[in-house]
C-alpha positions as CSV (number, residue, x, y, z in Angstrom):
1,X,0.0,0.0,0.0
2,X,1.1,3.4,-1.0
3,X,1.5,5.8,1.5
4,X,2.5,9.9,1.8
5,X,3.2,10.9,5.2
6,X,3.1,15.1,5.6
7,X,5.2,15.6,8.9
8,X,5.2,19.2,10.0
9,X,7.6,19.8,12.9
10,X,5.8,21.2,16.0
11,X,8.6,23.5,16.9
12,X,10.2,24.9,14.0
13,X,6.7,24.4,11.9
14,X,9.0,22.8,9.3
15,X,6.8,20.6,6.9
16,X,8.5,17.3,4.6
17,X,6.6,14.5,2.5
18,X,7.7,11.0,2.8
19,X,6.2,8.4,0.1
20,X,6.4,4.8,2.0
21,X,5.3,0.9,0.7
22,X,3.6,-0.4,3.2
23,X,3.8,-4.1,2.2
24,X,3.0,-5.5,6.0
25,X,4.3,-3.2,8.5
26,X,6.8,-0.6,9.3
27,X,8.0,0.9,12.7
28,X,8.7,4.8,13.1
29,X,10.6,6.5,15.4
30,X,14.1,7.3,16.7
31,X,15.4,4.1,15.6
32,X,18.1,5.0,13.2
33,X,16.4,2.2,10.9
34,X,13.4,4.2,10.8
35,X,11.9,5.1,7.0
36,X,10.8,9.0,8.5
37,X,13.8,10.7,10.9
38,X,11.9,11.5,14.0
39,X,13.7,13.4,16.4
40,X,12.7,15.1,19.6
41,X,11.9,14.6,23.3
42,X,9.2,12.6,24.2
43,X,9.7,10.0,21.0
44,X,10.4,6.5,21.3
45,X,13.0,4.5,19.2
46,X,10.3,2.6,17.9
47,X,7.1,4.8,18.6
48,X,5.0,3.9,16.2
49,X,3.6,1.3,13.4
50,X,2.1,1.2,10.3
51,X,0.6,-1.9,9.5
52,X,-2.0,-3.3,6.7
53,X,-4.2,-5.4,7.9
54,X,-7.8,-6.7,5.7
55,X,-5.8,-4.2,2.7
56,X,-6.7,-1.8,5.6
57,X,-3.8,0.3,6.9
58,X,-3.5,0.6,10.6
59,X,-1.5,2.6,13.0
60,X,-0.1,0.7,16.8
61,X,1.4,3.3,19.3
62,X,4.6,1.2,20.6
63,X,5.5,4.0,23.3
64,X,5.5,5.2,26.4
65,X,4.7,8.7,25.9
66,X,2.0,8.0,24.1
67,X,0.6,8.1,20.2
68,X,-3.1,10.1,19.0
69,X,-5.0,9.8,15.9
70,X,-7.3,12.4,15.3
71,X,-7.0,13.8,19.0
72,X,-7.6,10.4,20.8
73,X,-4.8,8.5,22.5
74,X,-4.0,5.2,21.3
75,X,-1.7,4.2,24.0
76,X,-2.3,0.9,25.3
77,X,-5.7,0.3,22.9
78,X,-5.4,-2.1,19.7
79,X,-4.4,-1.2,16.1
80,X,-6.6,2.1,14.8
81,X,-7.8,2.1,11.5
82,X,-6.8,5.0,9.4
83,X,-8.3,6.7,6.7
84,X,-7.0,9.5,4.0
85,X,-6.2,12.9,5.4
86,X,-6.2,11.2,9.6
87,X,-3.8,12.9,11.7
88,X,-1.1,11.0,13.8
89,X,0.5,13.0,16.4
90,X,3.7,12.0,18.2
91,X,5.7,14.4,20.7
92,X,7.1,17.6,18.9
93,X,5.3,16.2,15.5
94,X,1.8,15.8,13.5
95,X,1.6,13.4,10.9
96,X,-1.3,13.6,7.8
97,X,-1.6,10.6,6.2
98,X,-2.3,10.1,2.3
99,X,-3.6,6.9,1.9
100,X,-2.8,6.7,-2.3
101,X,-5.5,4.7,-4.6
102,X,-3.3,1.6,-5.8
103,X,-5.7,2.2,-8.9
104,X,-4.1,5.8,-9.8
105,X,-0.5,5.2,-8.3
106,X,2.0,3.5,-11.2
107,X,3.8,0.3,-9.1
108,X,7.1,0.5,-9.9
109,X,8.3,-3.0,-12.2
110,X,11.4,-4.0,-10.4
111,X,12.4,-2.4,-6.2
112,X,15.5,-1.5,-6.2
113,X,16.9,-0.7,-3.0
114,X,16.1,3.2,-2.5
115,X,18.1,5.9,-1.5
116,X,16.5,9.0,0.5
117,X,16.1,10.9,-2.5
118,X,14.6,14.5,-2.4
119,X,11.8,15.0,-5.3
120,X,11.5,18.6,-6.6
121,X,10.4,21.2,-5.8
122,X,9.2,19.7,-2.2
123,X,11.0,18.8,0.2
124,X,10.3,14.8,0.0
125,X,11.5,11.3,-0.2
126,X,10.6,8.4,-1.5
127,X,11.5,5.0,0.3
128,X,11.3,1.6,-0.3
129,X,11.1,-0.2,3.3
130,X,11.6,-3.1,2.7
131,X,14.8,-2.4,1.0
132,X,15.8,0.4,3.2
133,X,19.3,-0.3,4.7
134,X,21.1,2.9,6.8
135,X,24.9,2.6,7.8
136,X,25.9,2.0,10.9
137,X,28.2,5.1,12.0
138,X,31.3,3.2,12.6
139,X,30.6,1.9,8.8
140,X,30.5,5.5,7.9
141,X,34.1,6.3,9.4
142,X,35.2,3.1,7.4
143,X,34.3,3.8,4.3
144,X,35.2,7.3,4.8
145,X,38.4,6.4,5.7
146,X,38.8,3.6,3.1
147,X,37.5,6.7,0.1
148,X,40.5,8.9,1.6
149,X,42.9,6.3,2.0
150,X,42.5,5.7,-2.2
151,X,42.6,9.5,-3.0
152,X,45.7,9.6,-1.3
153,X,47.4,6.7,-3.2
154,X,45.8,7.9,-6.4
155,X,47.5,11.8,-5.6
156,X,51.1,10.2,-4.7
157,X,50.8,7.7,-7.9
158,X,49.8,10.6,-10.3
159,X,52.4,13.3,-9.0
């Protein structure tokens, strides 16, 4: 299931657009393997989920501070159904969700693992969970290292 996630941050009123698959379920949050960055006090590592369930898509609060759809608190209640245009809101953020007709969306042939890729002229990206793979930071500094390691052999071979 297609989804496009409007996340204005509460403090800074600062608004981005995800497009997420949904294919069974996806946690948010902290978590650095989160699809959306979600940053703030008050949010869990894994704070929230997405989930389709009867080609419904559903939202689970999996915190302790707490998860509302349209004003109501979730915490400690079951999966909420959501329709197009509900509002999740999480510490320091409010979600809309844009629950996409598979009927007008194009499904892409082949998933390729994607990249958080802006799309112009909004400020959005486009993310295929299941594929979604984020570096660890010590793999960072490696292949950082490793990148200046070659540029330096390549500038004392070509002198």
């Amino acid at each position: 299931m297609q989804v496009r996630l409007v996340i204005t941050n509460q403090a800074s009123n600062e608004s981005s657009n995800y497009a997420l698959v949904v294919d069974e379920k996806i946690i948010l949050g902290r978590h650095l393997e989160s699809p959306v960055p979600l940053q703030g006090e008050g949010l869990s590592r894994h704070h929230f989920a997405l989930m389709v369930v009867d080609d419904a898509l559903t939202v689970e609060d999996l915190s302790s501070n707490g998860t509302w759809l349209n004003g109501a608190l979730l915490k400690g209640q079951a999966p909420a159904r959501i329709a197009s245009g509900d509002m999740i809101e999480v510490p320091g953020h409010e979600i809309r969700v844009l629950v996409q007709d598979p009927a007008t969306t194009p499904r892409p042939q082949v998933e390729a693992p994607a990249a958080m890729v802006p799309e112009e002229p909004e400020k959005s990206t486009a993310v295929t969970v299941a594929a979604l793979k984020i570096l660890e930071p010590r793999e960072i500094t490696l292949l950082l290292f490793a990148t200046l390691s070659f540029a330096l052999m390549w500038f004392i071979l070509n002198r």
